[in-house]
N, C-alpha and C positions, 0 to 999 in steps of 0.2 A: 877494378872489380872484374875478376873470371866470367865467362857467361856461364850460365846454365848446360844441362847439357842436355841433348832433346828429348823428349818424351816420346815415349815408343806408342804407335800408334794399332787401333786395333785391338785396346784393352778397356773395360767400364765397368768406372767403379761401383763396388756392389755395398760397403758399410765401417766404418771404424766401429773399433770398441776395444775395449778391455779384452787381455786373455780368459779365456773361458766361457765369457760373455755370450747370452745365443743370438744365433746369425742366421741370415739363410744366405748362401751359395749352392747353386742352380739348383734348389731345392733340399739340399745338403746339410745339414750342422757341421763344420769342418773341425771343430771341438768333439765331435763324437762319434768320429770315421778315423782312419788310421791315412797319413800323406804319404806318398811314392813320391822322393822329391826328383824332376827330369833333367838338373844341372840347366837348366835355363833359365834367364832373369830377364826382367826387364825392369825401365825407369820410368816413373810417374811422378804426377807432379800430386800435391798433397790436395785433399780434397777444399779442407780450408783457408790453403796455405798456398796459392794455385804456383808462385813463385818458389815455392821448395821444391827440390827432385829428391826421392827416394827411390831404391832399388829395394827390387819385391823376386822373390826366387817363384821361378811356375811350381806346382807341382801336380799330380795326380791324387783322386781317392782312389785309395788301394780294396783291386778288386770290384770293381764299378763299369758295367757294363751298361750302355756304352762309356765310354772315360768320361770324369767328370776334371777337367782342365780348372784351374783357378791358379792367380800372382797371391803372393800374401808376406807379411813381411810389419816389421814394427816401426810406427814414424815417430815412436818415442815408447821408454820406457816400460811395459803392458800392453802401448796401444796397437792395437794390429788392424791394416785396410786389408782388405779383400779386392781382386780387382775379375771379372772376366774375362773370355775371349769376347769379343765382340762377332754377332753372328757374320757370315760370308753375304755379300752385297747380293742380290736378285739379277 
């Protein structure tokens, strides 16, 4: 059996659901804002599934001052996580 391979740390997750479906990211409906994707990803492990890794593309809302950063990405068919930045430590 392959291991896994690490979860990138410094991201929390925010919701699954269905495409379309309403959400909030960092106050955001990411269904009803247009994405800037930044060619960056990272991998997480599934919310329910804690042994599954998925890769989730970062991207931006376009036009969102200050930037609104969010991963998102399908862990099946429709289903799409959301994930954040997680804030900078104190």
């Amino acid at each position: 059996m392959e291991d896994s391979p690490e979860v990138d740390r410094g991201w929390r997750f925010v919701s699954i659901g269905y495409e379309g479906q309403q959400t909030d990211v960092t106050g955001v409906n990411p269904w009803e804002v247009q994405w800037t994707a930044t060619r960056s990803r990272i991998t997480v492990a599934h919310p329910h599934y804690p042994s599954q890794r998925h890769t989730m593309f970062v991207y931006e809302v376009t036009g969102s001052v200050p930037p609104i950063r969010f991963a998102a990405g399908e862990f099946s068919n429709g289903a799409w996580g959301f994930f954040v930045p997680e804030p900078p430590e104190a």
